[in-house]
N, C-alpha and C positions, 0 to 999 in steps of 0.2 A: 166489349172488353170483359174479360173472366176475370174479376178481382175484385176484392172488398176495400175500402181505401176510406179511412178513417183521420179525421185530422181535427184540428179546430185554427180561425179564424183569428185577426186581429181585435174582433170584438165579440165573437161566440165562441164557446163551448166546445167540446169535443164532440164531434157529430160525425156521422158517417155519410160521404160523399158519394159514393158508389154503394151498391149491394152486392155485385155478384150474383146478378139473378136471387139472390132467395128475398122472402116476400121480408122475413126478418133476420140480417146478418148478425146479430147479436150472438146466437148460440156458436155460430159455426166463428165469429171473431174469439170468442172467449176461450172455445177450445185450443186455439190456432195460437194466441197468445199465454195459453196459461206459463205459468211457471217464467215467464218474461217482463210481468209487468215494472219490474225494476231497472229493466235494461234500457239505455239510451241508445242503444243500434243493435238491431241482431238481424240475422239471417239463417233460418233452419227448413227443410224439406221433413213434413210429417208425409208417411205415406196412409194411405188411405184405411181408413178407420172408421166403427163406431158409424156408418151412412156416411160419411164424408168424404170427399174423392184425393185425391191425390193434391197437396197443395204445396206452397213455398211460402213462409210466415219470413214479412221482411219490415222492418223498421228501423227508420236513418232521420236525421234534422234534416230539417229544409233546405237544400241545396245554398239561398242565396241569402240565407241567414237570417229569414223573417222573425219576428217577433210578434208577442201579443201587446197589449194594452198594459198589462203585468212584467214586461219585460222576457218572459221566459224565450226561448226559442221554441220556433214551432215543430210539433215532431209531427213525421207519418209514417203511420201504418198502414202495412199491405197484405193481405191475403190473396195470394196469385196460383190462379188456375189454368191447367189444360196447359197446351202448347206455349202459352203466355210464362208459363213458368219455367220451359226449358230453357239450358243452361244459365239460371241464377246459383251460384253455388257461393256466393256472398256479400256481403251489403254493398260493396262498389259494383261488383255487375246490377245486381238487383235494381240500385240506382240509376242507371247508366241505360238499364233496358226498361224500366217502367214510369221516371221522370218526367221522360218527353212525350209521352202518354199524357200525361198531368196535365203538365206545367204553364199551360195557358190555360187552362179550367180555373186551374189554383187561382194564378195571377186576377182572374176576372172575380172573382168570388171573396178574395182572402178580406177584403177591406170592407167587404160590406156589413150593415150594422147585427142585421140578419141570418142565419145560416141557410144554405141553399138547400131546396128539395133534390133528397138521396134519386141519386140516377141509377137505373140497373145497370 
């Protein structure tokens, strides 16, 4: 799967779930979101930059309205590559095509006390 996907847990932290192949998706998250950290949903196609290939920065709340420990809703982020990114053109597609991707991962993972080791 080509994509960074970044979340946090009912009892950890914001953690990244996925990498996207790189050994640290940290820089290429930070670019991919900047100028968004305030937004509670977005969806934007940066094209390729700066070493960075062609992406689609997508962020939406958790489909079935999870929460943490804090009550907040849980959001995710996505950094989606390659073919995997074609026609997302916004937050409902994006949702709609990268969810069911997830969504059992999530479900198995979201309650644990722990945060899971980041999968490429």
């Amino acid at each position: 799967m080509s994509l960074i996907w970044a979340t946090r847990g009912r009892a950890w932290g914001f953690r990244f779930l996925r990498s996207g192949g790189f050994e640290d998706p940290l820089p290429v998250y930070d670019t991919a979101f900047a100028g968004l950290e305030d937004t509670s949903e977005a969806c934007r196609r940066i094209f390729a930059t700066g070493g960075h290939p062609d992406m689609v920065v997508l962020r939406f709340w958790d489909p079935v309205g999870r929460r943490d420990r804090a009550g907040r809703v849980i959001p995710h982020d996505f950094v989606v590559f390659g073919p995997l990114s074609d026609d997302i053109d916004s937050v409902e597609a994006g949702r709609q095509r990268i969810w069911p991707l997830v969504a059992e991962d999530f479900a198995e993972v979201w309650e644990q006390t722990q945060p899971p080791p980041v999968n490429g």
